[in-house]
MITIBA-170120 format. One line per 8 residues: number of its first residue (from 0); for each residue x, y, z of N, C-alpha, C. Coordinates in steps of 0.2 Angstrom, whole numbers. Example, Ala and Ser with C-alpha at 12.3 -4.5 7.8 and 13.67 -1.06 7.14 Angstrom:
<recs>
0> 66:-28:39:62:-22:39:66:-16:39 | 64:-11:35:68:-5:36:64:0:39
</recs>
This chain:
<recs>
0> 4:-6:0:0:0:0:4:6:0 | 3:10:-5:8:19:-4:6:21:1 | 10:24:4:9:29:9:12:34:9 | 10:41:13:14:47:11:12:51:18 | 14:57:19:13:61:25:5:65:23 | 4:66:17:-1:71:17:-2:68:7 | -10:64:8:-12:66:2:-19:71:-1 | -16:73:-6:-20:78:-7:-25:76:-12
8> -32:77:-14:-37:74:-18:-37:81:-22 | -37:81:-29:-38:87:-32:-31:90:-35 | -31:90:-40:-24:94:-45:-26:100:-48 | -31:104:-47:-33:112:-49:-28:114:-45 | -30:123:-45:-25:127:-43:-24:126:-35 | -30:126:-30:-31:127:-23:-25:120:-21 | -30:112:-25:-25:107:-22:-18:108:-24 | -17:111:-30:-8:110:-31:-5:116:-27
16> -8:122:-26:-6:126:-22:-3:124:-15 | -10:119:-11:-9:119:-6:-4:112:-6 | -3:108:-11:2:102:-9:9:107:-9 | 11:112:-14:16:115:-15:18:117:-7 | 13:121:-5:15:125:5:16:119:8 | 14:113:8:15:106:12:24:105:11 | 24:105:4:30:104:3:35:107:5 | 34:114:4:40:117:7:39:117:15
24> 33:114:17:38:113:26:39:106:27 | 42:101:21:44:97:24:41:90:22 | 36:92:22:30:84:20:33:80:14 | 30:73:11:30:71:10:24:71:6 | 22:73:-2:14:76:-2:14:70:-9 | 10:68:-8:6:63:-16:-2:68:-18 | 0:70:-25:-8:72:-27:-11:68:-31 | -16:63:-30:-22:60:-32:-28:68:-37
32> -28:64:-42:-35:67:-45:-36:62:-51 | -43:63:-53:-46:59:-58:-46:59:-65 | -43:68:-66:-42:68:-72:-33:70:-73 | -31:73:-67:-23:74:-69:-24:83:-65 | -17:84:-67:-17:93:-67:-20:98:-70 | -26:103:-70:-27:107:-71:-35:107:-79 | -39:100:-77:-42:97:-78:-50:101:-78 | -50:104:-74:-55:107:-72:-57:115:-72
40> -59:119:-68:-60:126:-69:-55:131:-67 | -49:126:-67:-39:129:-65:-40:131:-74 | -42:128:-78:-40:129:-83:-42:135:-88 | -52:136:-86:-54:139:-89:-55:145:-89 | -54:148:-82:-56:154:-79:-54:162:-82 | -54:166:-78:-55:172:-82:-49:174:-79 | -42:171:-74:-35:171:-75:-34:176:-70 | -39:181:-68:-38:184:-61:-37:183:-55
48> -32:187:-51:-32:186:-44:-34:193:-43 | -45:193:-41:-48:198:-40:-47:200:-32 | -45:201:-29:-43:204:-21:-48:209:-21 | -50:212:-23:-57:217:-23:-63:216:-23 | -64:206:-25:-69:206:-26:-72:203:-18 | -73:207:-15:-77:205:-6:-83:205:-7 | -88:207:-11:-94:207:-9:-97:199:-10 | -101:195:-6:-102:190:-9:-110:191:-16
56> -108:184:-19:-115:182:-23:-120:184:-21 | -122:182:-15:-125:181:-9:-128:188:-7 | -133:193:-8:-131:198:-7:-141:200:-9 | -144:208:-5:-151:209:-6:-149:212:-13 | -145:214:-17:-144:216:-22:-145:212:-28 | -143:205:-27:-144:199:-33:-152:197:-31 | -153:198:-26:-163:196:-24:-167:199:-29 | -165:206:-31:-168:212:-36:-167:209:-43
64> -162:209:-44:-159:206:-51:-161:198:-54 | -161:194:-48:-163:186:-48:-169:187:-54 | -175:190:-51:-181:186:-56:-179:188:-62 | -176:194:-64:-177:196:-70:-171:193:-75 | -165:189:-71:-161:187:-74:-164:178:-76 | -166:174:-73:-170:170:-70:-174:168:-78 | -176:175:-79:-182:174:-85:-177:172:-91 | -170:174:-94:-167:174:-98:-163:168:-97
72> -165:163:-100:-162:156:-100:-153:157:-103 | -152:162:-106:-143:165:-108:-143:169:-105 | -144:172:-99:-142:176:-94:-137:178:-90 | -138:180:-85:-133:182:-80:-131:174:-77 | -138:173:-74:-140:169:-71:-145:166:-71 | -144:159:-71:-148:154:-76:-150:147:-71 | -156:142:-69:-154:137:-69:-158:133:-73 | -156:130:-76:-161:125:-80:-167:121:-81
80> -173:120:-83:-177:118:-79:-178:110:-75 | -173:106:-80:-173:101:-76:-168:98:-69 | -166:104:-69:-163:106:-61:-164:109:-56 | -171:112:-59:-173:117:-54:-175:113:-46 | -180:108:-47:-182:105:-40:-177:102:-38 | -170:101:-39:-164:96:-36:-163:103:-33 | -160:108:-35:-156:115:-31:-159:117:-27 | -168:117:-27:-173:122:-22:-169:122:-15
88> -165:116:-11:-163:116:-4:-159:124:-5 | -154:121:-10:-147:126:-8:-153:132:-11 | -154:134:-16:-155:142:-16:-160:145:-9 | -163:139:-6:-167:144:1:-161:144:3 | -155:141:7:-151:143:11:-146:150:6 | -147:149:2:-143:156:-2:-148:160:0 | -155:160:-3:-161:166:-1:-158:170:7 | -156:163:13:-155:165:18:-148:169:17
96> -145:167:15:-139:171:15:-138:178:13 | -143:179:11:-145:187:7:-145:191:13 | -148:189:19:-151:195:24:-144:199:27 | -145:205:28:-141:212:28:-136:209:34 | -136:206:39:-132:203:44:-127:197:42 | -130:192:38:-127:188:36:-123:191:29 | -124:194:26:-118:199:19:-114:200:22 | -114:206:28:-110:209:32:-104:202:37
104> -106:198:37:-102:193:41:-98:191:37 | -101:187:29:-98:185:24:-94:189:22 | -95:196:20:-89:199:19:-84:204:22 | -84:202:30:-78:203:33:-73:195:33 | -78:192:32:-71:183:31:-71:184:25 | -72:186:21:-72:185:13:-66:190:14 | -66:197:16:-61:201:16:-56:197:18 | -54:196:25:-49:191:27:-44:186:23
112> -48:182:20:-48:179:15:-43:181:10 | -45:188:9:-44:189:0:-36:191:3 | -36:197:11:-29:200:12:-25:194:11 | -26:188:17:-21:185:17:-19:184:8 | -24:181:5:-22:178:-1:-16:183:-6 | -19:188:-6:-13:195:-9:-6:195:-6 | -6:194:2:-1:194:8:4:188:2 | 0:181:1:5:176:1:6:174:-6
120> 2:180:-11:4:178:-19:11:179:-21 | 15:183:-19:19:186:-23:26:182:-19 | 27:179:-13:31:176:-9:30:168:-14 | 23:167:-13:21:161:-17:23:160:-24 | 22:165:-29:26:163:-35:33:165:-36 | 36:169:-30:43:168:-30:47:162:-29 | 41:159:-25:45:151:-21:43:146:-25 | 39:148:-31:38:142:-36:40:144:-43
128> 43:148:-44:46:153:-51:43:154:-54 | 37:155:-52:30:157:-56:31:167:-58 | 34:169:-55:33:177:-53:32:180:-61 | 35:177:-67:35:181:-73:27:180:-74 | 23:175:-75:17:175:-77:12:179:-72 | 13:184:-68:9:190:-65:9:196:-68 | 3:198:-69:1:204:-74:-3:207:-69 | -1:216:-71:-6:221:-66:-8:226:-70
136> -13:223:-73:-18:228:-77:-22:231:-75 | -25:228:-71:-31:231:-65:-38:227:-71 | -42:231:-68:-50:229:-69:-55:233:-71 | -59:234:-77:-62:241:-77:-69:237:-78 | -73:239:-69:-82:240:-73:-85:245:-75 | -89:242:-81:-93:247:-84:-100:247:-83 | -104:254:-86:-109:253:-82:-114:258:-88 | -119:256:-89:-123:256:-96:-127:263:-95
144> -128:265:-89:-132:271:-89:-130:275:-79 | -133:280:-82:-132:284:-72:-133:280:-66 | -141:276:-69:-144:274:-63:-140:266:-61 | -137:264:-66:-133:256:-64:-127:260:-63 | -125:263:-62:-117:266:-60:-120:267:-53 | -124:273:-49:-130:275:-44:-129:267:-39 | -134:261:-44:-134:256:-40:-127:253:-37 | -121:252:-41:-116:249:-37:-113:254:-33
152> -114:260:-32:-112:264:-26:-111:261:-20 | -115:258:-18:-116:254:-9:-108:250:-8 | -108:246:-15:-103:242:-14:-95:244:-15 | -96:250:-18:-87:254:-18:-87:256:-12 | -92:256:-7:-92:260:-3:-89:257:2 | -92:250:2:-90:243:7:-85:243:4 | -79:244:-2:-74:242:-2:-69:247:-1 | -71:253:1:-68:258:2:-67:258:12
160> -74:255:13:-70:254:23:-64:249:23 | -64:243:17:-61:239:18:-53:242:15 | -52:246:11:-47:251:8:-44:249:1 | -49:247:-1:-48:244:-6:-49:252:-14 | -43:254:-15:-44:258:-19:-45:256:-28 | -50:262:-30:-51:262:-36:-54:270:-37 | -55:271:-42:-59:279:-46:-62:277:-52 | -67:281:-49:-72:281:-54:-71:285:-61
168> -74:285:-67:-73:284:-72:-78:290:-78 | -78:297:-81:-81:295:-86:-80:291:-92 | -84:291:-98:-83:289:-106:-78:293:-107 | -75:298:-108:-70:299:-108:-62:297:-108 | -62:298:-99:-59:294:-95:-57:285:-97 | -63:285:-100:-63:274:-99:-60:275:-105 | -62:279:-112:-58:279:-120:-50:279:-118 | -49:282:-114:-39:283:-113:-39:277:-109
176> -39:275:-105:-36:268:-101:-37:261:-106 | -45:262:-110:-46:254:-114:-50:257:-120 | -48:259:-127:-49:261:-133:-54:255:-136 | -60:258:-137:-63:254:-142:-69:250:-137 | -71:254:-131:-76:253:-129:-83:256:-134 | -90:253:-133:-95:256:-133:-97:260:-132 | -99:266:-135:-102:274:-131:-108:271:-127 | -111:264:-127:-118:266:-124:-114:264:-115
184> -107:263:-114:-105:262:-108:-103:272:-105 | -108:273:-101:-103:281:-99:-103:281:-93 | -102:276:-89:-99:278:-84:-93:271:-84 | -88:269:-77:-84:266:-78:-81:266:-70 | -78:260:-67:-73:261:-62:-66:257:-60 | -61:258:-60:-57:256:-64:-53:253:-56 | -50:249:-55:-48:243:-49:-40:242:-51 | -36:246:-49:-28:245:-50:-26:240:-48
192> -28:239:-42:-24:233:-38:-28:225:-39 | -31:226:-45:-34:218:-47:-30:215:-52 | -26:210:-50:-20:207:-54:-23:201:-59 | -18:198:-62:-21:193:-67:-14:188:-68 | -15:182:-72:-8:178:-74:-10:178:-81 | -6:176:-84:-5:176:-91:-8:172:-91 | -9:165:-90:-13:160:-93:-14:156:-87 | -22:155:-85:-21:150:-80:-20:144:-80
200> -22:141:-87:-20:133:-86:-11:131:-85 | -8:136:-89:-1:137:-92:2:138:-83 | -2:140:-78:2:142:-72:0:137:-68 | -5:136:-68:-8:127:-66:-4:123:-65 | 0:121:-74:3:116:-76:9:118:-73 | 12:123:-73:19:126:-70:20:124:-61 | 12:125:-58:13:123:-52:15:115:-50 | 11:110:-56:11:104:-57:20:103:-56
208> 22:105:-62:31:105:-64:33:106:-58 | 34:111:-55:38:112:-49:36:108:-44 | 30:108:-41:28:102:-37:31:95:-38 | 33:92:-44:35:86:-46:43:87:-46 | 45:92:-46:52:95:-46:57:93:-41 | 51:95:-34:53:96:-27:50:88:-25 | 51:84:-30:49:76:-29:42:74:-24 | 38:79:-27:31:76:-27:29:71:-33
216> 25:66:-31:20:64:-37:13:65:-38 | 10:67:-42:3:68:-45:1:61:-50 | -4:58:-47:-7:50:-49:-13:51:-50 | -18:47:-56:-25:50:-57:-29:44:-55 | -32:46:-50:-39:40:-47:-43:44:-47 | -49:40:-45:-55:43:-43:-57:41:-37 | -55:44:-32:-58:43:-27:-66:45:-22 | -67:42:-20:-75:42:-19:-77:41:-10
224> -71:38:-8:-73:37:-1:-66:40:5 | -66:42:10:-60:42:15:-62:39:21 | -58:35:23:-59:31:30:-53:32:35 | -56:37:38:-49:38:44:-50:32:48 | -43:33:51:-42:28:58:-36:29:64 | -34:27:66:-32:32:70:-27:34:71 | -22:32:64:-14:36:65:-14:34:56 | -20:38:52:-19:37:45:-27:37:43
232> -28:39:38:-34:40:32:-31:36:26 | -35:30:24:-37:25:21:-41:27:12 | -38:31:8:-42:33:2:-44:25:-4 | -43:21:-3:-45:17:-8:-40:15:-10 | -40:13:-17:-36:10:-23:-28:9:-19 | -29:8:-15:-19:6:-12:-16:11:-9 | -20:18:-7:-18:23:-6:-20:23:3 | -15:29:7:-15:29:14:-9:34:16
240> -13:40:20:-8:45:21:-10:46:28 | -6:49:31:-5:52:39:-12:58:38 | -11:61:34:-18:68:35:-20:67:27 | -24:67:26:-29:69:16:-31:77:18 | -28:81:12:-32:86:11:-37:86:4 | -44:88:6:-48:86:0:-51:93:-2 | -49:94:-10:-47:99:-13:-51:97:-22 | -54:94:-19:-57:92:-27:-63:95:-29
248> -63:101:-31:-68:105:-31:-74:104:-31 | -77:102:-39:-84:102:-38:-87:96:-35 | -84:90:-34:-83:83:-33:-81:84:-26 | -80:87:-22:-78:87:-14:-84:83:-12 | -91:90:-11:-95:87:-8:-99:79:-6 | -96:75:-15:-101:67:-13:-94:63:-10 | -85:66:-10:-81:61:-5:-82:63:1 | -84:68:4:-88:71:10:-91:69:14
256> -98:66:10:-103:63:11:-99:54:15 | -94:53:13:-91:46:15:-91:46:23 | -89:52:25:-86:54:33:-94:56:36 | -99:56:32:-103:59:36:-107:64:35 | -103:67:32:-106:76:30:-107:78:25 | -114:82:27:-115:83:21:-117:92:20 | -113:94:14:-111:99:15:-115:101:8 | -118:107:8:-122:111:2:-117:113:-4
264> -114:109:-8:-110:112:-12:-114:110:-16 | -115:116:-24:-118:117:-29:-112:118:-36 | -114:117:-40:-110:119:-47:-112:125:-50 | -108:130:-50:-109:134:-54:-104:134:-64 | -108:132:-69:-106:131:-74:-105:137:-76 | -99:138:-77:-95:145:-82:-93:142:-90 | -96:145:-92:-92:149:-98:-90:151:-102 | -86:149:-108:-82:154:-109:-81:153:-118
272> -78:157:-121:-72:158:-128:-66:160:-131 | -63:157:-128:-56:162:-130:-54:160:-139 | -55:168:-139:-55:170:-146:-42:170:-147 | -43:170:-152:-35:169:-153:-30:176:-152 | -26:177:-151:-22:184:-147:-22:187:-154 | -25:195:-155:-25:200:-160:-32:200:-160 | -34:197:-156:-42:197:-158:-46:204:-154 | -42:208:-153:-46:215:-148:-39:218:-145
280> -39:224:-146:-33:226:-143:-33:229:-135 | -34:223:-130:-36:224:-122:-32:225:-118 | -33:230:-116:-27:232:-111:-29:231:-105 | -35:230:-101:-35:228:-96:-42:224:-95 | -41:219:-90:-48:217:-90:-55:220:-89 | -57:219:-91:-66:224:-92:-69:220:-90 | -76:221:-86:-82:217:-83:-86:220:-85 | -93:219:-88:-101:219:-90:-104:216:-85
288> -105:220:-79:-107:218:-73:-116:219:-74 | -118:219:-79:-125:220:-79:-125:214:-83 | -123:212:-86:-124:205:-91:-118:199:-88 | -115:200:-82:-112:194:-79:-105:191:-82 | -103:196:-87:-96:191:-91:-90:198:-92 | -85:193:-92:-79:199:-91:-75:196:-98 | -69:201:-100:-67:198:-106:-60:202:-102 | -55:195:-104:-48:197:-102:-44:195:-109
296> -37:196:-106:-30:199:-109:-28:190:-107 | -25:184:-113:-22:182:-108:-16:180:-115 | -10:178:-112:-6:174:-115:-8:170:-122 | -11:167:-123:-16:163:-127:-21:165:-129 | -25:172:-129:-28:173:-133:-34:179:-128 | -38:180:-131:-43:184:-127:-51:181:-126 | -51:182:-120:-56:174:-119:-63:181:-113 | -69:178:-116:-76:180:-114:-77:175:-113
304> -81:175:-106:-83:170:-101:-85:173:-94 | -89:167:-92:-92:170:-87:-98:169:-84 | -103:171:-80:-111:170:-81:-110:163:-75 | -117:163:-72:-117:158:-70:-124:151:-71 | -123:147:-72:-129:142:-73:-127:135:-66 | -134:137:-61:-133:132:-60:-136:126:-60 | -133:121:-62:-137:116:-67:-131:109:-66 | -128:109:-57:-126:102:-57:-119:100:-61
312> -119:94:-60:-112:91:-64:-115:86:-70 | -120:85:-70:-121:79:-76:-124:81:-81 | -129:86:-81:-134:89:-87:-128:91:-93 | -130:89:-100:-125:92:-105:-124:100:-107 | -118:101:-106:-116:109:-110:-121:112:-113 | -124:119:-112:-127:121:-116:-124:127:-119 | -118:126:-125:-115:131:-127:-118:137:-129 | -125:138:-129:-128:143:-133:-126:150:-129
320> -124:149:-122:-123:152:-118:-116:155:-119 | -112:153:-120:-107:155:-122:-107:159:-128 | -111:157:-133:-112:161:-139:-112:167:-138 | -119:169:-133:-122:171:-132:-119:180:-128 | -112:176:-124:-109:182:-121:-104:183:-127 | -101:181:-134:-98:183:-137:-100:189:-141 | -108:186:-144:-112:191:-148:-112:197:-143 | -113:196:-137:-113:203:-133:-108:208:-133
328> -102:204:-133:-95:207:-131:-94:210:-139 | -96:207:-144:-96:210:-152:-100:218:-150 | -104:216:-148:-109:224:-148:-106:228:-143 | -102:227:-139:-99:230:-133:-93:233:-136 | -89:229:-138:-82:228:-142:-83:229:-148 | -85:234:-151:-86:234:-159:-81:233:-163 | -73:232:-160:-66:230:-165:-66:223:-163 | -70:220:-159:-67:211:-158:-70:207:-162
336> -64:203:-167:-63:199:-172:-66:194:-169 | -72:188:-168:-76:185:-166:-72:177:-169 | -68:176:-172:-68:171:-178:-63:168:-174 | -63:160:-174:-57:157:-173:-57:155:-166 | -63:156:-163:-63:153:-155:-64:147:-154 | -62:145:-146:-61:138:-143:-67:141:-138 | -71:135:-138:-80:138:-133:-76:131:-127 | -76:132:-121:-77:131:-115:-81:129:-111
344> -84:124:-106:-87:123:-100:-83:120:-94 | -85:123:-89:-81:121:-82:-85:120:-75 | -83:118:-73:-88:117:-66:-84:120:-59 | -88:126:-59:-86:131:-52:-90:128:-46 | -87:127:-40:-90:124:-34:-91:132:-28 | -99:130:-27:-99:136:-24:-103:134:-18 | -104:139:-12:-108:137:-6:-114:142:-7 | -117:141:-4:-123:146:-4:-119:154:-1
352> -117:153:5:-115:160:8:-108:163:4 | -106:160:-2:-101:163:-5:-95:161:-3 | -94:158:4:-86:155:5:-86:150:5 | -78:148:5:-76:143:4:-79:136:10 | -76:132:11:-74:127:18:-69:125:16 | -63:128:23:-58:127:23:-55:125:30 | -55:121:33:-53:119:39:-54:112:40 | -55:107:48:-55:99:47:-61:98:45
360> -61:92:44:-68:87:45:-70:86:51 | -75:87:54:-80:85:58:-79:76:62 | -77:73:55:-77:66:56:-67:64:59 | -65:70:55:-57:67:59:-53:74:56 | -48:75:62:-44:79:61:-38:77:55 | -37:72:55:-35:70:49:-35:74:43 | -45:73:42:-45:77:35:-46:84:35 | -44:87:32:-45:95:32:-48:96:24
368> -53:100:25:-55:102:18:-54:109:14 | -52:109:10:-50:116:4:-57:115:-1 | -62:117:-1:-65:117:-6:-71:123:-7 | -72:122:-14:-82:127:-13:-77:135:-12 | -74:136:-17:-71:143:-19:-75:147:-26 | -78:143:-25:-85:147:-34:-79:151:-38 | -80:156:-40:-76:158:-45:-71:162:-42 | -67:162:-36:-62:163:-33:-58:159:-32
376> -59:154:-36:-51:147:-32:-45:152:-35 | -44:152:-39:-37:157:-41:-35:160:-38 | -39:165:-36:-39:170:-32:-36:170:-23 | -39:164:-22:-39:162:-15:-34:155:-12 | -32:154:-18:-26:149:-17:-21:150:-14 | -19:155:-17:-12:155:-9:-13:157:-3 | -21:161:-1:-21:162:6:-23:153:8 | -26:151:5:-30:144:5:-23:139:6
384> -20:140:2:-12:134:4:-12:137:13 | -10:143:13:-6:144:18:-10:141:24 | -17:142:24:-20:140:30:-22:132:30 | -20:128:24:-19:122:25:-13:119:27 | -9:123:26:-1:122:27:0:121:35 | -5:126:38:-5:128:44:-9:122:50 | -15:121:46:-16:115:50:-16:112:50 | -11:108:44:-10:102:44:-3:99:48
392> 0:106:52:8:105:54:6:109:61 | 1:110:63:-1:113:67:0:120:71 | 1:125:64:4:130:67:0:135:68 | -3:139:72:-9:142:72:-11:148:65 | -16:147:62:-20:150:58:-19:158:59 | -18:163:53:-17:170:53:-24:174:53 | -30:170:52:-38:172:50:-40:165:54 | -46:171:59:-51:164:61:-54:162:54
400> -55:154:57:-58:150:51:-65:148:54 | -68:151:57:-73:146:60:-79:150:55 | -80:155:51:-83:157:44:-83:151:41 | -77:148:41:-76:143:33:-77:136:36 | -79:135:41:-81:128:44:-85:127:43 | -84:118:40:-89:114:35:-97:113:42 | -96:116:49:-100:115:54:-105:121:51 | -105:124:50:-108:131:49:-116:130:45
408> -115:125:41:-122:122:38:-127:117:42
</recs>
């Protein structure tokens, strides 16, 4: 039977991040996953590390928007209808997540969160040679009229106690930072300290390399069940480690379910297009926060995506959605060359109150979980290493974690 000091379930960004922080104190780390390195929504994203984005999903603001997006099956937000009766549990507990108390709590750990992560990116890709593939473009949302610039006030305001600097924007102003906007965009706000990487999958695969470098191994199972005991955790197929950290995104929740717990994790389907590089002359990333999709800059090309559907792990792709933000981003982008894309689907794991679970199991100290980062694992992966790192070696955590405990449900 293998055995190792620490195995990790999951080869996206959070698990390779986090077997990487194991490894440099010393562990002995195997990564298990089903399909390999960078397999999932490591791959497909929108390549930011958004630090600014504190406000959750979760929020009285998306209560307003919900039915009218709801109605437009290509929408912001979407679920299906043959998934509507499977999801009704989690969206009541999202609906509860909306109330003014419960926003407010999620995002002070949401904050926490995001500081640490910023605190340990730059140390993190010094220590894994990644540093060249960091880009600081910043972020610019646009905003279609008075009164939708009006409505996101409340929420620059919440990022302005937290000190989160940005400036607002005319049509003017937004033509000199990013040429070849829409006039129907006239206002605009622009987020400097919102970083990006050249390519996520590309930095994925790079964490993959250096992890196997520093004599880790990454093996592909599917693991489905964990059985602690009392000086080691039991994962199947031959396998058995002193602690498992389980980091398998959209897929945590049913290996979860093995220890006990059952934890509301839902899928949020993103996606995407990346059109081929020359395809838009983008100088920084732009979000269409009224239609739910952002179009970035990356290495390999310029990629629209985004939107959420949520519609589970087994229903088929419905790429019309994906179309659907490209024809948009053409009316928005009136110089973006359309021709020559690669269409996308990926599975974002997300909790109803918008954070992650990041702390033990309930069933054993053993297992620690990393998962349910929606469309922040990127983002939140080296705070998320570090405080794996932390409890797996015993060293006391820099953010209370009891926001991100899987008890909390």
């Amino acid at each position: 039977m293998a055995r190792a000091d620490v195995i990790v379930v999951g080869a996206g960004v959070v698990g390779l991040s986090a077997a990487l922080a194991l490894q440099m104190r010393g562990l002995s780390v195997v990564v298990l996953d089903r399909e390999g390195p960078a397999a999932g929504a490591s791959a497909g994203n929108a390549g930011a590390f958004a630090f600014t984005d504190i406000l959750p999903l979760a929020s009285p603001g998306i209560l307003h928007k919900a039915p009218r997006w709801l109605l437009d099956p290509l929408g912001p937000l979407s679920v299906p209808p043959l998934y509507a009766l499977k999801i009704a549990p989690w969206m009541f507990r999202f609906w509860r997540a909306c109330s003014p108390a419960r926003v407010a709590a999620s995002t002070t750990a949401q904050t926490a969160l995001m500081d640490l992560s910023k605190a340990e990116l730059e140390p993190f890709l010094a220590a894994t040679g990644t540093m060249p593939m960091l880009r600081r473009d910043g972020n610019l949302q646009v905003y279609e009229s008075e009164a939708e610039f009006r409505a996101s006030l409340p929420g620059w305001e919440a990022r302005t106690r937290h000190g989160i600097a940005f400036r607002h924007m005319d049509a003017d102003e937004m033509a000199g930072l990013q040429p070849g906007l829409s006039p129907r965009f006239v206002k605009g706000t622009f987020t400097p300290e919102w970083y990006s990487i050249s390519d996520p999958k590309l930095y994925t695969l790079a964490l993959a390399d250096r992890f196997r470098a520093g004599g880790g191994r990454i093996e592909r199972a599917e693991i489905a069940t964990l059985t602690p005991g009392a000086d080691s955790v039991d994962l199947g197929h031959g396998w058995r480690a002193a602690h498992v950290v389980l980091a398998a995104g959209a897929h945590s929740h049913r290996i979860a379910r093995s220890l006990g717990e059952k934890i509301p994790l839902e899928t949020e389907r993103g996606y995407n297009t990346t059109l081929p590089v020359g395809a838009f002359d983008l100088r920084t990333q732009v979000t269409f926060g009224g239609h739910g999709f952002v179009v970035s800059r990356l290495s390999s090309g310029i990629r629209v995506g985004g939107a959420v559907e949520l519609g589970g792990l087994e229903l088929a792709p419905n790429f019309r959605r994906a179309e659907a933000m490209l024809k948009k981003a053409q009316t928005f982008l009136p110089g973006l060359d359309p021709q020559g894309g690669v269409q996308w689907m990926g599975f974002r794991p997300s909790l109803p109150d918008s954070l992650p679970v990041i702390g033990p199991s309930r069933a054993s100290p053993r297992v620690t979980y990393a998962f349910g980062h929606g469309h922040l694992g990127l983002t939140q992966s080296p705070g998320t290493a570090r405080l794996v790192a932390d409890l797996v070696t015993g060293a006391a955590p820099p953010i209370p974690l009891a926001p991100f405990s899987s008890t909390r449900f």
